[in-house]
C-alpha positions in Angstrom: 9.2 -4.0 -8.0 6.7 -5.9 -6.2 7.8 -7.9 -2.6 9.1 -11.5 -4.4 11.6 -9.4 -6.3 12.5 -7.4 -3.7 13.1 -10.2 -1.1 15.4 -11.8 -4.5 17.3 -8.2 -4.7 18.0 -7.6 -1.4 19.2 -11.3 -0.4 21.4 -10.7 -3.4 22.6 -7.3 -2.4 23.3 -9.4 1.4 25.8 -11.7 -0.8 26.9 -8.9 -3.2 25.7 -9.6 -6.3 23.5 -6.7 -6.8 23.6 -2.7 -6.8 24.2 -0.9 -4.0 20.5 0.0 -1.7 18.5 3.4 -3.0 18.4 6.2 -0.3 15.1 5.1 0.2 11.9 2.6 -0.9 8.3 3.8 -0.5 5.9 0.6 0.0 2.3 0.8 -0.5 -0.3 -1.7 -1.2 -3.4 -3.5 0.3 -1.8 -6.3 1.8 -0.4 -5.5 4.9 1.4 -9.5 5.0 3.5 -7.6 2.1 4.4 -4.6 3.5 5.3 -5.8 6.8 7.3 -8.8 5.5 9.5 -6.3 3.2 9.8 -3.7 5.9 11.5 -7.4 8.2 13.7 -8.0 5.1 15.2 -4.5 5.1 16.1 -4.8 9.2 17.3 -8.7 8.0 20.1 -6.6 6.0 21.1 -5.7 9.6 24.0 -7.9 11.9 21.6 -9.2 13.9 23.9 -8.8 17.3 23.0 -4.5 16.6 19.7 -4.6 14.6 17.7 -3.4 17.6 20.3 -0.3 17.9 20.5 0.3 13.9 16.6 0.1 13.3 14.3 2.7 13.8 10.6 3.3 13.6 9.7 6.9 13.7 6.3 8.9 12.7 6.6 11.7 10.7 3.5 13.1 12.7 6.5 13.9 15.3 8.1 16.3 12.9 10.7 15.9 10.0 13.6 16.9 12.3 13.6 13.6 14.3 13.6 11.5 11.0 16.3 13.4 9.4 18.7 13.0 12.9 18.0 9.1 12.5 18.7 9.4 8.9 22.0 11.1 10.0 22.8 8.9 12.4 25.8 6.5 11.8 25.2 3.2 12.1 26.5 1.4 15.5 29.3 -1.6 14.6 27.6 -2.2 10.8 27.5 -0.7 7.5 23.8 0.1 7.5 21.0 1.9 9.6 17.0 1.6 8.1 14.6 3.7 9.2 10.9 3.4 8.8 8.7 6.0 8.6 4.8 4.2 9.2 2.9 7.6 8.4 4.5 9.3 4.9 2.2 12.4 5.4 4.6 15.3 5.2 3.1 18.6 6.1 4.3 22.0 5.0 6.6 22.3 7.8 8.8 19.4 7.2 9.2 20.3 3.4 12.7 22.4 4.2 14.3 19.6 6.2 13.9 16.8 3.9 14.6 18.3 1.3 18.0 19.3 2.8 18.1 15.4 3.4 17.3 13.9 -0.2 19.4 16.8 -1.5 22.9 14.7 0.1 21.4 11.4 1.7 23.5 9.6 4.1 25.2 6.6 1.9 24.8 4.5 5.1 21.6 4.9 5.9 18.2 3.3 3.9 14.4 4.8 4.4 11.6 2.9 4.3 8.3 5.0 4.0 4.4 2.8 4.3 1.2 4.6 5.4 1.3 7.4 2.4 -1.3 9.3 1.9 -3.4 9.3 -1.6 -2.1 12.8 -1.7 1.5 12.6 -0.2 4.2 13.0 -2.7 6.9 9.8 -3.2 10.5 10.9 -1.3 13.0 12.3 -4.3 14.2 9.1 -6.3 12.5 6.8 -4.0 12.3 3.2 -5.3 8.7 2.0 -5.4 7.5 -1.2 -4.1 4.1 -3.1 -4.9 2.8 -4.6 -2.1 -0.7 -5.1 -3.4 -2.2 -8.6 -3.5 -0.3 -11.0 -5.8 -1.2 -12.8 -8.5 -2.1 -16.4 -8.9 1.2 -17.0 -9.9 2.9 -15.6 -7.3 1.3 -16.6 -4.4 1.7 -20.0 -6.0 5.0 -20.2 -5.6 5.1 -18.8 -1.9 2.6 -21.3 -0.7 4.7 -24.0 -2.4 7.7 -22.2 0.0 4.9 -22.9 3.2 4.2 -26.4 2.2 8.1 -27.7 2.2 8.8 -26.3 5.2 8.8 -29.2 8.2 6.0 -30.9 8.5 6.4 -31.3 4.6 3.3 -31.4 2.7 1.7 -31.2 -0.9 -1.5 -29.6 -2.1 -4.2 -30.5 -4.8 -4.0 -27.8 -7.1 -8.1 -27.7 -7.1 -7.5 -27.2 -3.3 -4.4 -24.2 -4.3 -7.4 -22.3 -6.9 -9.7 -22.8 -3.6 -7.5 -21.4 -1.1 -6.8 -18.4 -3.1 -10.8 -18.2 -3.6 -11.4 -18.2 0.0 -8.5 -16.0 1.4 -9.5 -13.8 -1.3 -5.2 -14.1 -1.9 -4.3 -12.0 1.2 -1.2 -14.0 2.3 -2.0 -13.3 6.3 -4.6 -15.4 5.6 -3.2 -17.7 3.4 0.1 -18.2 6.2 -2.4 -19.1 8.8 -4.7 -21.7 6.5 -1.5 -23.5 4.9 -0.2 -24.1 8.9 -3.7 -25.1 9.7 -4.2 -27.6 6.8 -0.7 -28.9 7.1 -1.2 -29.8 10.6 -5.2 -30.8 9.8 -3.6 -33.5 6.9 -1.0 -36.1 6.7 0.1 -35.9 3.6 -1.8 -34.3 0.5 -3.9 -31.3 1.0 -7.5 -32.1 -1.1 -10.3 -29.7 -2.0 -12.3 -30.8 0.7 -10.1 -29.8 3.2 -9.9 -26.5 2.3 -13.7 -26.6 2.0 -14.1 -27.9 5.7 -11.2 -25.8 7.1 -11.2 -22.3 5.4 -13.7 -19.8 6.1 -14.5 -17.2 3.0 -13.6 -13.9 3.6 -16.7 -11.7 4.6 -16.4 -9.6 1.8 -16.2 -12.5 -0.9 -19.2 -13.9 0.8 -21.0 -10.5 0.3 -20.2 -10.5 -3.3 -21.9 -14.1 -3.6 -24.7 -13.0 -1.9 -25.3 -10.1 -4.0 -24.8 -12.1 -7.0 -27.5 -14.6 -5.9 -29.9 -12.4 -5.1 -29.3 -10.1 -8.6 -29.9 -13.6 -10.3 -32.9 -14.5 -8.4 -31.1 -17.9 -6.8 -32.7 -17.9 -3.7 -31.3 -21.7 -2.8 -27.8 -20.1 -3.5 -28.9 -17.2 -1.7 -29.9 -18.9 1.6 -27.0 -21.0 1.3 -24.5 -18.1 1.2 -26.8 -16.1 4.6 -26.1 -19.0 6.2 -22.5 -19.2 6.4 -22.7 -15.7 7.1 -24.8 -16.0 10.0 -22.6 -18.6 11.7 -19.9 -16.7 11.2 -21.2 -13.3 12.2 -21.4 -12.6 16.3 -23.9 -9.9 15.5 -26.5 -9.8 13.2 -26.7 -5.7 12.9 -23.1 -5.3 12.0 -23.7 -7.7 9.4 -26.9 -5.9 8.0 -24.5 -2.9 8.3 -22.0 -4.6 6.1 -24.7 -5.4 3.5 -26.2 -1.6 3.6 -22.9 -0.6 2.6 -22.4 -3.2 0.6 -25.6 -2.3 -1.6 -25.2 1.5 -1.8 -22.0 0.7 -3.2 -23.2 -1.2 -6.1 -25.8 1.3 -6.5 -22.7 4.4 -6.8 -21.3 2.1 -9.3 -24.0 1.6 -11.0 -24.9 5.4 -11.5 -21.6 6.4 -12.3 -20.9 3.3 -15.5 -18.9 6.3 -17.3 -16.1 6.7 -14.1 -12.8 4.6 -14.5 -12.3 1.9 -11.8 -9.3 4.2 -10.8 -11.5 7.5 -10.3 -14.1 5.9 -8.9 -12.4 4.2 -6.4 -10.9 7.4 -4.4 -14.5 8.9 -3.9 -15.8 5.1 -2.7 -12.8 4.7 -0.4 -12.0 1.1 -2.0 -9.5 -0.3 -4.1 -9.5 -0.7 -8.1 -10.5 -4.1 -8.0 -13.5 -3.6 -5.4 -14.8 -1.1 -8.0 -14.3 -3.7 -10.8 -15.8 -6.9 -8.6 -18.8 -3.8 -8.1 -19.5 -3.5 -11.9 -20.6 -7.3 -12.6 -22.1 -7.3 -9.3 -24.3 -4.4 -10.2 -24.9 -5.5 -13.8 -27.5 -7.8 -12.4 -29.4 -5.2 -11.1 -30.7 -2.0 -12.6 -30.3 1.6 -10.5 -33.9 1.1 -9.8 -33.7 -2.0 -8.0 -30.6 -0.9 -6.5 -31.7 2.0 -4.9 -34.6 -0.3 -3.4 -32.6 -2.8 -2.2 -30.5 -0.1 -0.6 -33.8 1.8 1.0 -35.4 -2.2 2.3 -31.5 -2.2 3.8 -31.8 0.9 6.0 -35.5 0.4 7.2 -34.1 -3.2 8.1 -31.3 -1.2 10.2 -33.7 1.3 11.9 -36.3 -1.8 13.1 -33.4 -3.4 14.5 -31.9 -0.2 16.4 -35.8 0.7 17.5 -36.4 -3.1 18.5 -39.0 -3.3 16.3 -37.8 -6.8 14.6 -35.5 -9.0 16.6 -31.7 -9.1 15.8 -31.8 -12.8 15.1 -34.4 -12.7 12.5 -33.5 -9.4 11.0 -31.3 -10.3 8.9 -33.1 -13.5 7.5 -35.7 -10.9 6.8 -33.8 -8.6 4.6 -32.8 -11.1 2.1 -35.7 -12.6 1.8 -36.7 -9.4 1.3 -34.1 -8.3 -1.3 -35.1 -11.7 -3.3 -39.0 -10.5 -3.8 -37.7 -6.7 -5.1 
């Protein structure tokens, strides 16, 4: 299930109209909004009066034996205790003790495991819960939830597609722009509020840049440094950014036979980075690549040996990547 369904099942399991809770729910995903939003709804299944007394957060770095004993633990004047576990690594050691655990779980008690590992293995018959960006469609609906909240407000659907854009749909950012815009307008939301008020993310604006320059746009290309440059407070963690950027594409575009889903481990990015990286790279060829990622790093060593100033180093190395 992914976090809108699980906020609908668990408010229907508070009213009792759905199956009793799993012994435990793993969450993972690349929005942390969504995971620490569905790790509130599970201590909202709490009476409030004892949540603080029937909620725990404990690392599993601390040893197995301390989650188990909170797992054990009856809850204090309710029916329920959760317990979150922020770091589902287990090692070796802990194997025997949850296993004894999972093997009779305590009916009154819920896990909720985040942080796992690529290689950590799911808790026995835990429920999973997708807490990955969500779609167009979903988000729609939650930022429709935003805008009737007091102050009441509506948005231009041109200006909904743009928010999404911008925010690059992580909903920490979208909960911040819809309370900015609501209070910025009086009524209807329009495209060019979101255009005056909502910075793109860094990493979308890196993807345009690249995209400029593999086409040879160099208006598009300036236009793009720009609006990195006043957003940037340092010009060398930005040419950083854009090294890493580059060599990237260039692993991407040596490796055109790797699945997005292999490919993405050994990069340390998501799926989707990977597929955002293959028509990025299509505009270039390895060749190029492997330039632009070699004018890059002698960029980065003039800057950290002063031999180019910070302000104009990074002017430089797009300019720079246009003429390759």
């Amino acid at each position: 299930m992914n976090f809108p369904e699980l906020r609908t099942y668990l408010a229907d399991h508070a009213a009792g109209k759905a199956a009793p809770l799993a012994s435990c729910y793993a969450l993972s995903g690349d929005d942390a909004w969504l995971l620490r939003e569905s790790v509130r709804a599970f201590k909202g299944l709490l009476d409030p009066d004892w949540a603080d007394i029937n909620f725990a957060e404990i690392p599993l770095s601390g040893g197995a034996d301390a989650v188990v004993a909170a797992l054990n633990t009856c809850p204090v004047f309710d029916s329920l205790r959760v317990v979150v576990v922020p770091d589902w690594t287990p090692a070796a050691a802990d194997n025997a003790a949850l296993k004894a655990y999972f093997d009779s779980p305590n009916p009154s008690s819920v896990l909720v495991v985040t942080g796992m590992g690529e290689k950590a293995k799911l808790p026995p018959r835990a429920v999973t819960v997708d807490c990955n960006r969500l779609p167009a469609s979903e988000l729609t609906r939650l930022v429709g939830e935003l805008l009737s909240a007091p102050p009441e407000r509506k948005m231009e659907r041109e200006a909904l597609a743009e928010l999404l854009s911008r925010t690059m749909r992580y909903m920490a950012r979208i909960v911040s722009e819809v309370h900015k815009l609501k209070a910025y307008s009086d009524g209807v939301i329009t495209l060019a509020d979101v255009r005056l008020l909502v910075t793109e993310e860094t990493e979308l604006q890196l993807w345009a840049l690249s995209d400029a320059v593999g086409s040879g746009d160099r208006p598009r290309a300036l236009e793009v440094l720009d609006r990195l440059i006043k957003k940037s407070e340092d010009p060398l963690d930005m040419v950083n950014m854009l090294y890493k950027h580059y060599r990237r594409l260039l692993h991407i575009s040596l490796h055109k036979g790797d699945s997005d889903a292999d490919l993405a481990p050994a990069l340390g990015v998501k799926a989707y980075a990977v597929t955002m990286g293959r028509k990025a790279a299509a505009r270039y060829t390895p060749v190029r690549l492997k330039k632009c990622v070699d004018t890059l790093h002698s960029v980065q060593y003039d800057m950290l040996t002063g031999r180019i100033g910070k302000d104009s180093a990074l002017h430089t190395a797009v300019l720079t990547l246009l003429t390759i």
